[in-house]
N, C-alpha and C positions, 0 to 999 in steps of 0.2 A: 610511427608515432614516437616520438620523444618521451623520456622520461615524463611519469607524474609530478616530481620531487627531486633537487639534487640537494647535497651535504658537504661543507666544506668547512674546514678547522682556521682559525682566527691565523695562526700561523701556517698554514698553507696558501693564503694569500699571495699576491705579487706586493713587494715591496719596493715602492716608485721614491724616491729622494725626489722632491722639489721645494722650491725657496733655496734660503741661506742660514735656517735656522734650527737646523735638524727635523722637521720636518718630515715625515715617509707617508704619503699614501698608500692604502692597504684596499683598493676597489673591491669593491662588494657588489654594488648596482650593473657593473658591466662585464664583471666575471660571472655573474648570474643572469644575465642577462632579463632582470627587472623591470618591471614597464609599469608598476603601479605607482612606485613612491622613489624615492631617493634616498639612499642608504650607502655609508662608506665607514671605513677605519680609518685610524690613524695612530699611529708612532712616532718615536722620535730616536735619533740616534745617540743621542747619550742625552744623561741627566740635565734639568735645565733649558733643555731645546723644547723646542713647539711642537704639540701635540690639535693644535689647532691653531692654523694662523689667525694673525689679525685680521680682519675685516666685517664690514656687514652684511647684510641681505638685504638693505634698501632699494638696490634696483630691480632686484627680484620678487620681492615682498615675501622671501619666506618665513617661515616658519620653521625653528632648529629646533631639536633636542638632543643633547648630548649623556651619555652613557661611558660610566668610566667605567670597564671590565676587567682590567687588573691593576694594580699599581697604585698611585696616588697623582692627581694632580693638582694646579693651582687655575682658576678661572679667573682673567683678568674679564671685567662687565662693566663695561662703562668708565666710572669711576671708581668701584670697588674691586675688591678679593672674594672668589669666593672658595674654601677647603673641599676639596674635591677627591675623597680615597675612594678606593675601591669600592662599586655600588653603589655610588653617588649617579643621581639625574638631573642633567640643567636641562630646566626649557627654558626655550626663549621666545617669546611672542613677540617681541618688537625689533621686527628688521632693520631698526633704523641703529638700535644697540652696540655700539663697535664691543666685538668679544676676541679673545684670543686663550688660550690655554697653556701652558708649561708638565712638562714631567718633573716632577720631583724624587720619583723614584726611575731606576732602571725595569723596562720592558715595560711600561704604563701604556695602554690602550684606552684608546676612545672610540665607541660606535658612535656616529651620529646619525641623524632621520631627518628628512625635512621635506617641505611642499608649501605652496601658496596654497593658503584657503579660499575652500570655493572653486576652485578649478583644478581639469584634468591632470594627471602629472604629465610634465614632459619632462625628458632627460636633459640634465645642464649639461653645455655646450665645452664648460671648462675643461669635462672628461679629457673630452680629444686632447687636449694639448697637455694637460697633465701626462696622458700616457706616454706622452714621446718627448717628455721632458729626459731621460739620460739619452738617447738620440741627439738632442740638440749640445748637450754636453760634451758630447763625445765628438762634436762636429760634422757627426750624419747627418746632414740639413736635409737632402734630398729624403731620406728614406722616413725622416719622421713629418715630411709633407707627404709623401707616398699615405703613411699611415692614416696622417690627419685624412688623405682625400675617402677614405674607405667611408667617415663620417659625414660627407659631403651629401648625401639624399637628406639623413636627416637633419643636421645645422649650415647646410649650405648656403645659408640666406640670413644664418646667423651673426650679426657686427662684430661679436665677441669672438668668436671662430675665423672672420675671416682676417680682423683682426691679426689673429697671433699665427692664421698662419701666412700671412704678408710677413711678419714680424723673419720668419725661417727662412720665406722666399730672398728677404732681402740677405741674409747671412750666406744664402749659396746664392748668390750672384744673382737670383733672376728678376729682374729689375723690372722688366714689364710686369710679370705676376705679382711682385710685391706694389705696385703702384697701382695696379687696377684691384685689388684689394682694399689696401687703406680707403680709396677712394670711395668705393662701396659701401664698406663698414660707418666710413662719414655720410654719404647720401641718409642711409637705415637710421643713424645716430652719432649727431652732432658731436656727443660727448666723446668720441675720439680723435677729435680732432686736437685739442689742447693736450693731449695724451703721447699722439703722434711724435708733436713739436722737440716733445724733451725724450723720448725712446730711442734710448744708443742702439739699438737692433737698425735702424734707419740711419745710421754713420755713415752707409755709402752712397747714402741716396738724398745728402742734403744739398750734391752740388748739381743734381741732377733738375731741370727749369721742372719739368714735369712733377716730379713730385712737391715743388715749391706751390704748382700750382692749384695742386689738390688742398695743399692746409691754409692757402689766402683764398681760395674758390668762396664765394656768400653761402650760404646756409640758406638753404629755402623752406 
């Protein structure tokens, strides 16, 4: 029988650099392996950097709430600012909201929580690729598709997932796997097809007829 209960300290964490803008995931949801809601940290590596990137939850429909647990930071909301020190809670009910966050101090953390209302949680698919995002840095293409495939039961059929990791197959050469990928992720959802078009991760596969013909293929 497994533990009742595990405990883990904010800086015991794995700390993942992704983006280009300082940046660090601090996984929570899949180092606890969590199955009710969605819960993660976040960092930045120096002052100034993002503590939360840019983006929305519009295609998700979630629901955020953000927790600043040490530090100070700045919430960029829409069109506003909002003063974010230590102890400070943003929710944000409107998915459609573009938000992003800044450190203003050094070692500033943000938890955040989220779910679509009204429905079960399922785990975002982002995870996988986030985790093997220094893998792909470091030019292990193979082994951060290896990792991604561990993920492959549960978002295997996911666009977003298969997506990115088309995106890796094409960096280590494998052309067939990266083209019946995109492919895929298009049939599931249109919206990567114009996505496709302009993604340098696909520099070696634009002279290739077949993947030409996956991003002119009709939408049905």
């Amino acid at each position: 029988m497994s533990d009742p209960y595990d405990v883990v300290r904010f800086d015991e964490l794995d700390r993942v650099p992704v983006g280009e803008t300082g940046l660090e995931w601090r996984p929570i949801r899949r180092r606890l392996g969590i199955r009710a809601f969605g819960t993660n940290a976040y960092t930045s590596s120096h002052v100034g950097g993002e503590v939360v990137e840019e983006h929305t939850e519009e295609r998700l429909g979630h629901e955020e709430m953000y927790a600043v647990v040490r530090g100070h930071a700045t919430f960029h909301l829409g069109d506003g600012d909002v003063d974010a020190p230590a102890g400070t809670l943003v929710f944000i009910r409107d998915p459609a909201l573009k938000r992003r966050a800044t450190a203003l101090e050094a070692d500033t953390l943000v938890l955040a929580v989220g779910g679509k209302p009204g429905e079960p949680f399922t785990a975002s698919p982002w995870e996988s690729w986030f985790a093997v995002t220094p893998l792909v840095r470091e030019g292990r293409y193979d082994e951060a598709i290896a990792e991604m495939n561990a993920d492959a039961d549960e978002h295997g059929d996911h666009p977003g997932w298969l997506y990115n990791r088309a995106r890796f197959e094409a960096l280590a050469g494998r052309n067939d796997d990266a083209i019946a990928d995109v492919a895929r992720a298009i049939e599931i959802d249109d919206w990567f097809r114009g996505i496709a078009r302009e993604d340098d991760h696909f520099a070696s596969l634009r002279d290739d007829e077949r993947f030409s013909a996956v991003l002119e293929r009709p939408s049905t």
